[in-house]
OpenMM code with the backbone's topology and positions (N, CA, C; nanometers):
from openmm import Vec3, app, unit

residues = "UNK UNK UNK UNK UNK UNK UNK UNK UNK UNK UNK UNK UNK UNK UNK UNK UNK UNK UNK UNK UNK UNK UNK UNK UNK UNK UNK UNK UNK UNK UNK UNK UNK UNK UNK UNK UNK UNK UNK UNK UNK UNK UNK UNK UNK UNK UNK UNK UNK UNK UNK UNK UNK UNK UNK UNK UNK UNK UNK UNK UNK UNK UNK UNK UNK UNK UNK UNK UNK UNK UNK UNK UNK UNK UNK UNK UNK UNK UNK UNK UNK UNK UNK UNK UNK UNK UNK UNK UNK".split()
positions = [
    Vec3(-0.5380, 27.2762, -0.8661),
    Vec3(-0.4198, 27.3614, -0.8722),
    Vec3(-0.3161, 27.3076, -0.9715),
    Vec3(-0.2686, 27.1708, -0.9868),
    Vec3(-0.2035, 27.1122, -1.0424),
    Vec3(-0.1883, 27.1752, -1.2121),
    Vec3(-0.3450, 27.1639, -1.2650),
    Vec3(-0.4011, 27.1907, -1.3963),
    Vec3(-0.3627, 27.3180, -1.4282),
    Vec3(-0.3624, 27.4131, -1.2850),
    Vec3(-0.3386, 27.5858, -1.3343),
    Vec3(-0.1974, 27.5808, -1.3672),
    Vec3(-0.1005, 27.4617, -1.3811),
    Vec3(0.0468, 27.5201, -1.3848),
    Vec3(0.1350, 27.3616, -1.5689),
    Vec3(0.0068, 27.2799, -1.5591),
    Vec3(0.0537, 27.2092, -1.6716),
    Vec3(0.0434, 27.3003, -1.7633),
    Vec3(0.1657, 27.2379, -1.8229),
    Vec3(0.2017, 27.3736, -1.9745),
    Vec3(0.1530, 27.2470, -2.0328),
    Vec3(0.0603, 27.3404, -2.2023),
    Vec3(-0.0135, 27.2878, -2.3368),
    Vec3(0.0998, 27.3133, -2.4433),
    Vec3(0.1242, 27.2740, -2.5346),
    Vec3(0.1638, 27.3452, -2.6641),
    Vec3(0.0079, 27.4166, -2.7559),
    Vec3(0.0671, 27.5231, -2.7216),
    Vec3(-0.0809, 27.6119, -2.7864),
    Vec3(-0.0470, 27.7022, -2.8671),
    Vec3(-0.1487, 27.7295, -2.9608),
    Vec3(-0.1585, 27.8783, -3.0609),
    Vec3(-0.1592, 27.9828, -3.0120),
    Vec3(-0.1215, 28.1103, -3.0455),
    Vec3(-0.0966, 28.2122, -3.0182),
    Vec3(-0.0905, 28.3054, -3.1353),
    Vec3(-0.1942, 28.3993, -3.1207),
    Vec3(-0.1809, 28.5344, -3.2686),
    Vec3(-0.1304, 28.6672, -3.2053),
    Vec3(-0.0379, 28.7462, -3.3280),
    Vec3(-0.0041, 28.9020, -3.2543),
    Vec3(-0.1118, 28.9454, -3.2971),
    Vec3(-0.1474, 29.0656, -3.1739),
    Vec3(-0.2502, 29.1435, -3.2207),
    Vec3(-0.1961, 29.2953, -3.2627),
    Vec3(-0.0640, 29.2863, -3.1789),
    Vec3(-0.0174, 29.4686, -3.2106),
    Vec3(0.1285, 29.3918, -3.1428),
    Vec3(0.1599, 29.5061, -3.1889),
    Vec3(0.3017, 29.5337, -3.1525),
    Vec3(0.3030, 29.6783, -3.0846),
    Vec3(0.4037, 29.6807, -3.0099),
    Vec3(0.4414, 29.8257, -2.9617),
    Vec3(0.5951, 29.7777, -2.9272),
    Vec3(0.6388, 29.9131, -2.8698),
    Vec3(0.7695, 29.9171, -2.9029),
    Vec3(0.8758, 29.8547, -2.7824),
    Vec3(0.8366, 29.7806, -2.6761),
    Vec3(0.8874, 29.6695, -2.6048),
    Vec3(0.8304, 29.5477, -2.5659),
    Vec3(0.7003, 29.5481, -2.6522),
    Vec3(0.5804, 29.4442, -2.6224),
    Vec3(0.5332, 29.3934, -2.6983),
    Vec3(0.3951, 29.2797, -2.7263),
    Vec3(0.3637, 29.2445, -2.7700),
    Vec3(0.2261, 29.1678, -2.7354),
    Vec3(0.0868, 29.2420, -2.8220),
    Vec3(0.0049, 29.1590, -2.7380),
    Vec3(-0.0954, 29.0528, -2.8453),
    Vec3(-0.0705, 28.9700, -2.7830),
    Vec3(-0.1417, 28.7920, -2.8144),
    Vec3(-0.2747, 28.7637, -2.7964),
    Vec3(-0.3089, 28.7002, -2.8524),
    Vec3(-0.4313, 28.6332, -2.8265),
    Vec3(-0.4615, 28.5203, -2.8204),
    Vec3(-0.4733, 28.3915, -2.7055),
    Vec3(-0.4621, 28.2703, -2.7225),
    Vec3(-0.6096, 28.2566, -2.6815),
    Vec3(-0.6002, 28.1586, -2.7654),
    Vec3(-0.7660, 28.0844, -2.8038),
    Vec3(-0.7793, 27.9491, -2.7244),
    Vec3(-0.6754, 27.8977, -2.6831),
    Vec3(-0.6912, 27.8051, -2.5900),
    Vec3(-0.7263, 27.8374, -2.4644),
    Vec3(-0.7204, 27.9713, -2.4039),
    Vec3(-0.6916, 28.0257, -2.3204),
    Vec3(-0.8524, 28.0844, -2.2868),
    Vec3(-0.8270, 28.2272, -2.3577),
    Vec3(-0.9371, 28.3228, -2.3414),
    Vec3(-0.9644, 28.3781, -2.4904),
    Vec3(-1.0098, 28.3140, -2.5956),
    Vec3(-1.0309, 28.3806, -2.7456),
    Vec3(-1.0688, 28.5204, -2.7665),
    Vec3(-1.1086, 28.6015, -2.6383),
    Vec3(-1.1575, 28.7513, -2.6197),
    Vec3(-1.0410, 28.8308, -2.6014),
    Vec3(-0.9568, 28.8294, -2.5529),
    Vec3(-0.8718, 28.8645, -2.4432),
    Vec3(-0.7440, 28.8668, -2.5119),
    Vec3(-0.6709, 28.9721, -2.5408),
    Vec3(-0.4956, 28.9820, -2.5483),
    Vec3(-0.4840, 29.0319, -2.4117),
    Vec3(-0.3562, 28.9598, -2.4183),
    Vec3(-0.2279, 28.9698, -2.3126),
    Vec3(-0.1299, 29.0379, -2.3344),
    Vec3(-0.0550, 29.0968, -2.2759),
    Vec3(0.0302, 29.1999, -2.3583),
    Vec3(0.2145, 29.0979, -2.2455),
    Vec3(0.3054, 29.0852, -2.3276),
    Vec3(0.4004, 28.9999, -2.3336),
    Vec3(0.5472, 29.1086, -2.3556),
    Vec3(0.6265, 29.0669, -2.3088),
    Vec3(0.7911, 29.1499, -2.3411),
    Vec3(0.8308, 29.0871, -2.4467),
    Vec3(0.8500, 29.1475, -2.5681),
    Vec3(0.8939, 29.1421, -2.6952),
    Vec3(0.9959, 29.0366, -2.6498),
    Vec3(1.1035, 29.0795, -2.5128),
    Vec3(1.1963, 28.9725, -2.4523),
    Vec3(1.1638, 28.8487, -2.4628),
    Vec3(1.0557, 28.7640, -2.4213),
    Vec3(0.9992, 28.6459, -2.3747),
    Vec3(1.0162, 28.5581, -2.5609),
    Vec3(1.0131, 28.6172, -2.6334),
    Vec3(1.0236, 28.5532, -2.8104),
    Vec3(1.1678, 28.5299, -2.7666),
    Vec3(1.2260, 28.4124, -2.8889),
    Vec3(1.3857, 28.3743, -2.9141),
    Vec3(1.4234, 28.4933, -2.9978),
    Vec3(1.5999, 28.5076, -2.9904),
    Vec3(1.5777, 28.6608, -3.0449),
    Vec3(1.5261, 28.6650, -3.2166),
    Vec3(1.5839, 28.5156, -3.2850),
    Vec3(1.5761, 28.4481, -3.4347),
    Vec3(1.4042, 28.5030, -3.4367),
    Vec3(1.3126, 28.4779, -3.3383),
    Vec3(1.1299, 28.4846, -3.3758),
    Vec3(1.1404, 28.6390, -3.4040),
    Vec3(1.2341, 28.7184, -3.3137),
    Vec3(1.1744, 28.8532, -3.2969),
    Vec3(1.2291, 28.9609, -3.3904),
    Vec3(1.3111, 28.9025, -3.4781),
    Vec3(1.4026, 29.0010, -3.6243),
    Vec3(1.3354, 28.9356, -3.7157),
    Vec3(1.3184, 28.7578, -3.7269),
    Vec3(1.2817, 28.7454, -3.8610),
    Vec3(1.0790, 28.7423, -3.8822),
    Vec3(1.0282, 28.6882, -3.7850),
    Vec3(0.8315, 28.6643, -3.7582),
    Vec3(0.7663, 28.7332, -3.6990),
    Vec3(0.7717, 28.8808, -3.6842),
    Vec3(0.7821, 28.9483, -3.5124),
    Vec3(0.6540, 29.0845, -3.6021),
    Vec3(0.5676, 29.0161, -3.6482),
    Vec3(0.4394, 29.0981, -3.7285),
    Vec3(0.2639, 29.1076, -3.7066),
    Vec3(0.2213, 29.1650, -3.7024),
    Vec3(0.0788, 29.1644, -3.6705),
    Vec3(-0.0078, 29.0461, -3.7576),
    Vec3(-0.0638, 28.9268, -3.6939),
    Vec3(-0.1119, 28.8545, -3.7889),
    Vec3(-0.0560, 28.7055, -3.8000),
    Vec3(0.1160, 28.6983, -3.7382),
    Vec3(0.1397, 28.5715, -3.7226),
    Vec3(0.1263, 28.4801, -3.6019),
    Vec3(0.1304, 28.4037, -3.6599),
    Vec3(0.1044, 28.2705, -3.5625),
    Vec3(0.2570, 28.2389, -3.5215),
    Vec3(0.1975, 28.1319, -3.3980),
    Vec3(0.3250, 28.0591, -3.3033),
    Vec3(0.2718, 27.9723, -3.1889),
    Vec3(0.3729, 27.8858, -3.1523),
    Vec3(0.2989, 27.7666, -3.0832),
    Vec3(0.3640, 27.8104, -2.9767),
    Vec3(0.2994, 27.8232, -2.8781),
    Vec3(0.4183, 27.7964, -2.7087),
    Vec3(0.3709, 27.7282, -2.5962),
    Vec3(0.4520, 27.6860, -2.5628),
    Vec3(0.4061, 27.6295, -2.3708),
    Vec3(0.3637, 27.6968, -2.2853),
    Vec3(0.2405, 27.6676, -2.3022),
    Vec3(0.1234, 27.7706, -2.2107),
    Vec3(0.0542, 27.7021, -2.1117),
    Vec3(0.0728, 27.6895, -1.9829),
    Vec3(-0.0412, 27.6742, -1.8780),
    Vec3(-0.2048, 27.7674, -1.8855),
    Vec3(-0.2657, 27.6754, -2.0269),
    Vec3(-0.3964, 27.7525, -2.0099),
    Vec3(-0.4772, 27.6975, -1.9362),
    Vec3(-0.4744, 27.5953, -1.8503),
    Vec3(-0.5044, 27.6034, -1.7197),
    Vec3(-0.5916, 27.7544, -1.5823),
    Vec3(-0.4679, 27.8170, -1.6408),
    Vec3(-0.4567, 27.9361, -1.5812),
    Vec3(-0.5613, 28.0369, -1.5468),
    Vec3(-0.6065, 28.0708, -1.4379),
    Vec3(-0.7389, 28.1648, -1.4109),
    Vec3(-0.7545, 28.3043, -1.4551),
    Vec3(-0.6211, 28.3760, -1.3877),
    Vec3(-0.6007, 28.4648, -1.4766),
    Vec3(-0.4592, 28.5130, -1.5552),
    Vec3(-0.4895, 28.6133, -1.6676),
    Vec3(-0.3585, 28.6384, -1.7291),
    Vec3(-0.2486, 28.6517, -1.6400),
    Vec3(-0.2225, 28.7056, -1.5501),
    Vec3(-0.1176, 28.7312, -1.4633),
    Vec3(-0.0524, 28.5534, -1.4490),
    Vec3(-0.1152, 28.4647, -1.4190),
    Vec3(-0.1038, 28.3015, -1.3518),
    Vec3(-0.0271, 28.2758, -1.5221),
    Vec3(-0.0428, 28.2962, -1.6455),
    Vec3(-0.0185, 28.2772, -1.7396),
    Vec3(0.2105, 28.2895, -1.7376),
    Vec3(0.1987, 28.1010, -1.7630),
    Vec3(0.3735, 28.1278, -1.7834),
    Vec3(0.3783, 28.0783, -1.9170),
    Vec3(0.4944, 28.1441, -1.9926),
    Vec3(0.5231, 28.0735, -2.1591),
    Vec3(0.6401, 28.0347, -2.1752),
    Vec3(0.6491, 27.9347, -2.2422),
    Vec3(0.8044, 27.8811, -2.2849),
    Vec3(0.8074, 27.8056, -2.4331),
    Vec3(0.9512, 27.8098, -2.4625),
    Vec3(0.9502, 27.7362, -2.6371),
    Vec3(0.8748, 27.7713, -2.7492),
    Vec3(0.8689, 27.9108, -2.7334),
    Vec3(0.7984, 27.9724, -2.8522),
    Vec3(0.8466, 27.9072, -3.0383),
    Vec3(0.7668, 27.8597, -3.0830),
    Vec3(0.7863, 27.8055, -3.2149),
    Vec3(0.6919, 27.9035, -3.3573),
    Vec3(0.7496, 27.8836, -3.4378),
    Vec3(0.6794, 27.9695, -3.5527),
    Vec3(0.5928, 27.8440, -3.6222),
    Vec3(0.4776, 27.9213, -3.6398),
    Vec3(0.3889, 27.8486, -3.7035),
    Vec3(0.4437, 27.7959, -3.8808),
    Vec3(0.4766, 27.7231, -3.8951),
    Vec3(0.5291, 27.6665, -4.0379),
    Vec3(0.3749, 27.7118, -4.1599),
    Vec3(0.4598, 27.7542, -4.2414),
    Vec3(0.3503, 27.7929, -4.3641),
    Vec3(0.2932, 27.6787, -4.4196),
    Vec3(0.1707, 27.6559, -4.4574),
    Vec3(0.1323, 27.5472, -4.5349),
    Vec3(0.1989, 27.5634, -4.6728),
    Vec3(0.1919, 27.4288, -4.7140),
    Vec3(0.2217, 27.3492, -4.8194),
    Vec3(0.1002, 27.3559, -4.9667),
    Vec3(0.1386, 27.4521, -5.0400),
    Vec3(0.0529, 27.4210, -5.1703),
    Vec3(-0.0470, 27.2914, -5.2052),
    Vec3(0.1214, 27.1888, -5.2297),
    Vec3(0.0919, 27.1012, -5.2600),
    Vec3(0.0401, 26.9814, -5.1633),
    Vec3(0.0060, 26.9807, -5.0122),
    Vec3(-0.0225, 26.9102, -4.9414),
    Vec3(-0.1861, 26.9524, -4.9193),
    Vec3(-0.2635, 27.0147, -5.0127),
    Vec3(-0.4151, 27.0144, -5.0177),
    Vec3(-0.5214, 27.0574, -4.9484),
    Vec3(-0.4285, 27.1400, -4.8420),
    Vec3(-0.4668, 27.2105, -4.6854),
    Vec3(-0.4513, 27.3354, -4.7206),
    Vec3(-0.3627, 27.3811, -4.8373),
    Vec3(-0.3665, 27.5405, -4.8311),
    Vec3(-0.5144, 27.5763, -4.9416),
] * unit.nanometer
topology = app.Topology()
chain = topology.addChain("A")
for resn in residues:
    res = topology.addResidue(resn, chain)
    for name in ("N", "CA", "C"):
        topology.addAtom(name, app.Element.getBySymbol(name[0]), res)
């Protein structure tokens, strides 16, 4: 039980948007499977300026979790763009 409630810092992709929601796909989690999320749950800075089909973001995820419903998130972060010059892009 313990494991179903430790939060990870994990990846997270939008898959769609709609017009009070937002649904994800975490690969730590269930790589099949979006979750659909309240546009609310983003900082408001993620949700005017990164808030697009396709980006990434890190959050505190109990993927632990059995099912989506058991799923809590916190500290949503934007995935930082790679670096040209650091040999990874």
């Amino acid at each position: 039980m313990a494991n179903t409630r430790k939060l990870h810092r994990t990846l997270l992709r939008i898959e769609d948007i709609g017009q009070d929601t937002i649904d994800v796909i975490i690969p730590g989690w269930n790589p099949h499977r979006a979750i659909r999320l309240p546009k609310s749950l983003l900082p408001r800075s993620v949700r005017r300026s990164y808030l697009k089909r396709g980006e990434r973001f890190f959050a505190q995820i109990n993927i632990g979790a059995e099912k989506a419903s058991e799923l809590y998130f916190k500290d949503f972060e934007v995935v930082p763009e790679l670096d040209s010059d650091d040999e990874l892009a």
